[in-house]
N, C-alpha and C positions, 0 to 999 in steps of 0.2 A: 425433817418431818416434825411436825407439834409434836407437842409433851402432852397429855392428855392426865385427867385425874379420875375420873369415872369411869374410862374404859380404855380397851388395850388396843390398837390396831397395827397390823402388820402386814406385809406381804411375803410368799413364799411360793414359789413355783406357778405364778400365774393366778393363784389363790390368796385372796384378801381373808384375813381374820378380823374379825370387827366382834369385840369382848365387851359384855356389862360388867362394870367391876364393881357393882355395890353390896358383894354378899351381907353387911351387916342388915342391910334393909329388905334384905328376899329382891337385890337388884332393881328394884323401885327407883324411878328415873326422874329426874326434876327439871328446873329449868336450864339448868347449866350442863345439864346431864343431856336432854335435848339435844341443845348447843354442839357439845363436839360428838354425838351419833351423825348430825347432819355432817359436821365437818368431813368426820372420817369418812362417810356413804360420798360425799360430794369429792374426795380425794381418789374412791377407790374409783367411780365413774368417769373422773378423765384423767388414769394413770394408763398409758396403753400398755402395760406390761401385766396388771392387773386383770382376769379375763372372768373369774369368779368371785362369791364373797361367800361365806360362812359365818353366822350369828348367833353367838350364843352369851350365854351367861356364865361368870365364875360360880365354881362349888357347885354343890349338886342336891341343892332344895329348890333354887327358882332359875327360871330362864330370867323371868320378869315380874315379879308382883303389881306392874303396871303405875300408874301417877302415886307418886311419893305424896299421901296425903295428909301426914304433918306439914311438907312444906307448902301445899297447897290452904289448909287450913290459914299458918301463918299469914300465907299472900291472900288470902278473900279479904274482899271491903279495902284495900291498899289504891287509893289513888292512882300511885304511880306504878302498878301491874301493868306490864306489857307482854303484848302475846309474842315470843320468838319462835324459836325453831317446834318443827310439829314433832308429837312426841315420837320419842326412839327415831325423829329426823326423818322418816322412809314414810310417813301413814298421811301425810298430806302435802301435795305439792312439791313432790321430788317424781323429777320423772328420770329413769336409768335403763337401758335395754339390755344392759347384764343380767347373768340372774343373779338369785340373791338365794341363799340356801337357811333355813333356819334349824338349827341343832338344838332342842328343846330339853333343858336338862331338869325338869323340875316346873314349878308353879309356872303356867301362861295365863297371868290372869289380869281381867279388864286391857288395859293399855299395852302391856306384854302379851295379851294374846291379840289384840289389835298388830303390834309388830307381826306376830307370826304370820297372820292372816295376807300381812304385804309383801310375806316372800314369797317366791315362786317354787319351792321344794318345804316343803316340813318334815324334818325325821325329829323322833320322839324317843326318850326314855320312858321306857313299862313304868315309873312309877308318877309321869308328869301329870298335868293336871290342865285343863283348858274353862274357860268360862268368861262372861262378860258381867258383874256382879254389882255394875255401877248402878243399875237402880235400888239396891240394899242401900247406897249410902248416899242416893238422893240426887246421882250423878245420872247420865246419860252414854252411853259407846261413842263420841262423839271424835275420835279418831279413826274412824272410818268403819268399826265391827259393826253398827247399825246397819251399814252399806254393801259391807265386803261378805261378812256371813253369808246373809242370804243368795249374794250372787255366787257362790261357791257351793252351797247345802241346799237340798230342799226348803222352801219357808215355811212349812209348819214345825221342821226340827229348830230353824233356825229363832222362831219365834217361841218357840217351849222354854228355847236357851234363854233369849233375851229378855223375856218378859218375866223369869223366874230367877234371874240370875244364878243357876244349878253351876256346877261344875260337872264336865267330864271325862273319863280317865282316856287315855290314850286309844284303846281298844276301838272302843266307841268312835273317837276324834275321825280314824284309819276308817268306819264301819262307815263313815256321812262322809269323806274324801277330803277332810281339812289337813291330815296327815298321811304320808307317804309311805313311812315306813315306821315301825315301832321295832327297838331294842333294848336290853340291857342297858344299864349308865354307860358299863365302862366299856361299852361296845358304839356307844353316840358319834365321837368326834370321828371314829377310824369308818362310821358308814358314813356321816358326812360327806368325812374327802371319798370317800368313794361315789357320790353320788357327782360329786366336784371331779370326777378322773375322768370318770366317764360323759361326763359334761365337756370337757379339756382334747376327748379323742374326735369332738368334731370340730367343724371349721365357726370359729369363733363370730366372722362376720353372719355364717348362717344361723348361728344361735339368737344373736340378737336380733336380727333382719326376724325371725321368727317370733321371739317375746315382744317385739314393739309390735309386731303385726297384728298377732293373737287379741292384745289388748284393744289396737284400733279398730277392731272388729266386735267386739261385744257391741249388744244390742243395734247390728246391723246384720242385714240376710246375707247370706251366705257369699250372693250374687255379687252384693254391696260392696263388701267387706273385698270382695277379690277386684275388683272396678278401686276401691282406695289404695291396693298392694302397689297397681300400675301407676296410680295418678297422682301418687303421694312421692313417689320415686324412689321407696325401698326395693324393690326388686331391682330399679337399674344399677344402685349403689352396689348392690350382691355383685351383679354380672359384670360388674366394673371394677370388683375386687381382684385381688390374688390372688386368694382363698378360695374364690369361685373357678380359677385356673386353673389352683394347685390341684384341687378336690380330683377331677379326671383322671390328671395326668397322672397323679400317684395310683391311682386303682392300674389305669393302664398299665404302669411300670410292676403292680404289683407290688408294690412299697409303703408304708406309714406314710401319710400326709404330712409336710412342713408347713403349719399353719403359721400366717403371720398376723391374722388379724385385723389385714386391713384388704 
């Protein structure tokens, strides 16, 4: 496995850890930094032993203070600026049918709360913090919070947010549906895997056959959206699975399901 220097990643019971390690910076991500989130997110997605992911930040001030804007400062006006990986790797042009859980320990802001906004679970510590602040410094959300807010919140909260750059406490985040669940610091990681256990007691093929579906279905009716289930050929994938075997026959026996994943 790489050696990584910005962040940590590991596997454990099915469950992938993918870690920002820049507390010196409030975890603020750069170009290199980018670089191996995509690598790690692109390992955990065709590792088949890997079945969840959990994301959080070291230390317990930020998940993310979002683009590292000394180093982006240094790189404006640079000739030879090239655009690589999208920040935090997940917020453009990664497509994964796992989910992705995000463990929020502190600051989600601008670019780090664009990360949060591209998992599929958010749980929160009572003292974090959320917002998109990039017009204060002349920036734009332009990792996807422009896009993902609104189709997640209402767009008049969604525009209060963005057009003021406010920050808001967790409470709130949980009140418009960007967060899951709000806890304690030192209660985060232990609801995390719990939201990852309980994710892990179903059949892993039906989990994803459901998050790619879910997705390929925004902004098409109802109708639509179940006419692509059939036509795209995730549903026959399901019923061609193991997993789609196992799932009966365990109820029938009355026993825990032996998910394989495939």
């Amino acid at each position: 496995m790489a050696a990584y220097r910005f962040i940590t990643y590991g596997v454990e019971d099915h469950v992938a850890y993918v870690t920002i390690n820049r507390p010196e910076v409030m975890n603020a991500l750069h170009a290199d930094g980018n670089t191996e989130m995509l690598e790690a997110f692109e390992t955990f997605r065709d590792d088949n032993d890997a079945w969840v992911a959990i994301l959080t930040g070291t230390g317990d001030k930020a998940f993310s203070a979002g683009n590292d804007l000394k180093v982006t400062a240094a790189a404006t006006g640079r000739s030879d600026r090239q655009r690589r990986a999208p920040f935090g790797g997940i917020t453009r042009g990664f497509e994964c049918v796992k989910p992705i859980i995000a463990a929020v320990n502190g600051y989600a802001l601008g670019g780090g709360f664009e990360l949060a906004l591209a998992c599929d679970i958010v749980v929160a510590a009572d003292h974090a913090r959320f917002g998109l602040p990039e017009p204060r410094v002349g920036l734009v959300a332009a990792a996807g919070g422009m896009h993902r807010l609104p189709e997640q919140i209402p767009l008049k909260a969604a525009m209060g947010m963005m057009l003021t750059g406010r920050h808001i406490d967790p409470d709130e985040a949980h009140r418009l549906g960007i967060v899951n669940e709000v806890v304690p610091l030192a209660q985060l990681m232990d609801t995390a895997r719990g939201w990852a256990a309980q994710i892990l007691e179903c059949s892993p093929v039906s989990v994803r056959t459901t998050k790619e579906s879910v997705h390929a279905g925004l902004g098409l009716t109802v109708e639509e959206a179940m006419a692509d289930d059939q036509s795209s050929g995730r549903l026959r994938r399901l019923y061609d699975s193991e997993d789609f075997r196992e799932g009966p026959r365990a109820f029938a026996e009355k026993r825990r399901p032996s998910w394989k994943g495939r």
